[in-house]
C-alpha positions as CSV (number, residue, x, y, z in Angstrom):
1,X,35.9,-52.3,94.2
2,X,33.1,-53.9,92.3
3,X,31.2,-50.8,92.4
4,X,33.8,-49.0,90.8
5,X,35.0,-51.4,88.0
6,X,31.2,-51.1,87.3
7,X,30.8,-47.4,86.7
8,X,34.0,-47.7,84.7
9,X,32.9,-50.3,82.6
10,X,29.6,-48.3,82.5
11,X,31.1,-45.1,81.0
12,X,32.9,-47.4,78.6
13,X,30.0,-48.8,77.4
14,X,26.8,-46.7,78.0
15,X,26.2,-44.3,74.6
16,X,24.1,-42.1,76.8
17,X,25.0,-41.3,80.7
18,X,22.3,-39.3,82.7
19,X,23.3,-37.6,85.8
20,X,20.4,-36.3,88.6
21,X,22.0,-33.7,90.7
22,X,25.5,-31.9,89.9
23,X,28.1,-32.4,88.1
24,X,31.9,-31.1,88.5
25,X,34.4,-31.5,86.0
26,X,38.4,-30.5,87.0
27,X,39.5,-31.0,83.5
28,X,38.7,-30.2,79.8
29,X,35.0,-31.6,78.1
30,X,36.1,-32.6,74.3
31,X,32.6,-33.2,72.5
32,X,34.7,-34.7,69.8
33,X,33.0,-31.9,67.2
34,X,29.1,-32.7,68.4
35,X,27.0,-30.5,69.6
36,X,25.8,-29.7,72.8
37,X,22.3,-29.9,73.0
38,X,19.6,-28.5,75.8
39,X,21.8,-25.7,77.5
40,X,19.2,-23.7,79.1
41,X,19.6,-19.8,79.6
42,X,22.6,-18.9,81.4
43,X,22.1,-17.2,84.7
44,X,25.7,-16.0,85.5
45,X,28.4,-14.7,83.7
46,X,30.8,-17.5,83.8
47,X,27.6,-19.9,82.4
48,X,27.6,-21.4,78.9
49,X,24.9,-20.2,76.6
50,X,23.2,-21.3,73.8
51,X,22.3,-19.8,70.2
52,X,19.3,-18.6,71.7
53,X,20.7,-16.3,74.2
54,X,23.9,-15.1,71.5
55,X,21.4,-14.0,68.7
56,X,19.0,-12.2,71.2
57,X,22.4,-10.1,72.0
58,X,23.0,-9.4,68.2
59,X,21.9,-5.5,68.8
60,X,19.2,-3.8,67.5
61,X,19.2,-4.0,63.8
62,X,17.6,-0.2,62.2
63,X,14.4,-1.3,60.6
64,X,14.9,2.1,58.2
65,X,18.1,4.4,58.1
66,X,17.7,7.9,56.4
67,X,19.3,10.2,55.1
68,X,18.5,13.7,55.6
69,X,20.4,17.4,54.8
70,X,20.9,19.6,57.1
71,X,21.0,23.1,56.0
72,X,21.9,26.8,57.3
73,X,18.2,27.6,58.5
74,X,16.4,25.6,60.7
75,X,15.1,22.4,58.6
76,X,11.0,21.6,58.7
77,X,10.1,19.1,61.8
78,X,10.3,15.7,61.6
79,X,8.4,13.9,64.3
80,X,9.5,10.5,65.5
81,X,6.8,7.5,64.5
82,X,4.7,5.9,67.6
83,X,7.0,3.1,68.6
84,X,9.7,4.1,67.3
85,X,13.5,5.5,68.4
86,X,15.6,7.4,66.6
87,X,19.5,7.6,66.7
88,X,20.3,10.8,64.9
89,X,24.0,11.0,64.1
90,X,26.1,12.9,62.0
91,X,27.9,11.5,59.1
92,X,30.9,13.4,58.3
93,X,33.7,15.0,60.4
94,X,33.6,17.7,58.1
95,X,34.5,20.8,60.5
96,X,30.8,22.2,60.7
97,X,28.8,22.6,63.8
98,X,25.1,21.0,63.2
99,X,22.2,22.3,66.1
100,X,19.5,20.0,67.3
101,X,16.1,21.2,68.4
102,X,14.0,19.1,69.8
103,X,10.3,19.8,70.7
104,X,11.0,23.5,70.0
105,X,13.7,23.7,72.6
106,X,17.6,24.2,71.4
107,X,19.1,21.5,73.2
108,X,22.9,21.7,72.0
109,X,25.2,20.8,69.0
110,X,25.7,17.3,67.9
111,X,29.1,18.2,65.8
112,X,31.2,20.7,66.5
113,X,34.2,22.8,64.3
114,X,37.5,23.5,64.5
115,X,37.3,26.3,66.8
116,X,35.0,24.1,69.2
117,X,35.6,20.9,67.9
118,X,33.6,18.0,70.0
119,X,33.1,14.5,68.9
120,X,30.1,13.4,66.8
121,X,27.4,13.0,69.2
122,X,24.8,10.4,68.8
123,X,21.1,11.6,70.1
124,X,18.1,9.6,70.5
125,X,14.3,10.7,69.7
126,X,12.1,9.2,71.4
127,X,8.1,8.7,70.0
128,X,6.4,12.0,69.4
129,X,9.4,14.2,69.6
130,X,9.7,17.1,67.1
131,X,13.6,16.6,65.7
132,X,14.3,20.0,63.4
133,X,18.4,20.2,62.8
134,X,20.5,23.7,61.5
135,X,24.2,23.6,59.9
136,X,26.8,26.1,59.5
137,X,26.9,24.9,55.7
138,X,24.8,23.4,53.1
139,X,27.2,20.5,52.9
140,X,26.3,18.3,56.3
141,X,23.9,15.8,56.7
142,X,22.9,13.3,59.2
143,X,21.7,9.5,59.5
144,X,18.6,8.6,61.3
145,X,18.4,5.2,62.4
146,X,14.9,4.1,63.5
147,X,14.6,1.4,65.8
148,X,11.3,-0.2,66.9
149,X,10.6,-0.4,70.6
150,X,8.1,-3.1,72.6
151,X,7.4,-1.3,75.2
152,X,7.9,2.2,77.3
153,X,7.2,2.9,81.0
154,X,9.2,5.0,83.9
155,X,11.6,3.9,86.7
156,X,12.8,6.2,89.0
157,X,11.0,8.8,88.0
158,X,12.9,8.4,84.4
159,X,11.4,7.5,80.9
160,X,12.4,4.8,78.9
161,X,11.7,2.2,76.0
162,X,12.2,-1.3,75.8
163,X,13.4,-2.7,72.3
């Protein structure tokens, strides 16, 4: 009994409480509008995480966005920058179909029109690629977002990039 009016009196009294080992709490922790200070990384979803850990999931902010035309011939090559990524994506759903080519090679339509109407498609260059672009119109254009990158390697016998 003495031992427990003790560690009552303790928590009444003590400003700062430290724990070694675990700690389970059943009900709610009110902080009382302080912070919480020294949360490490969390590990699993259901773990609390600090500012650290929230602002490193912020996305990838474009370090450059263009704008470029996109006209009825093939447009001059534009070659993505060592360590860089581009998102190439269109910016109107104005009912015009806009190719991609990339390295030389068609590789498809990234907007589509009314007789083959597909959503706006979002492609990534990666470094070194040769982007050229071709519209049904001289009205459509497309935003390049360039993103830097860390790092590249392959896994599984795939490329990728690391941002």
């Amino acid at each position: 009994m003495k031992t427990i009016l003790f560690i009552f009196a303790s928590f009444l009294l003590a400003g700062e409480m430290e724990l070694d080992g675990n700690l389970k709490v059943t009900g709610n922790i009110d902080a009382n509008g302080n912070p919480i200070t020294n949360v490490g990384a969390p590990l699993n979803a259901t773990d609390a995480v600090n500012l650290a850990s929230i602002q490193g999931l912020g996305g990838m902010k474009p370090e450059r966005i263009y704008i470029l035309p996109v006209f009825e011939t093939m447009g001059e090559i534009k070659i993505v920058p060592a360590g860089k990524v581009w998102a190439i994506i269109p910016m109107s759903t104005a009912h015009t179909e806009i190719e991609l080519r990339v390295n030389g090679t068609d590789v498809g339509w990234i907007a589509g029109n009314d007789s083959y109407p597909l959503p706006l498609l979002t492609y990534y260059a990666l470094p070194g690629q040769e982007i050229q672009l071709k519209s049904q119109d001289n009205l459509s254009r497309v935003a390049i977002y360039e993103y830097s990158i860390t790092s590249t390697g392959t896994d599984q016998g795939m490329n990728y990039v690391e941002p």
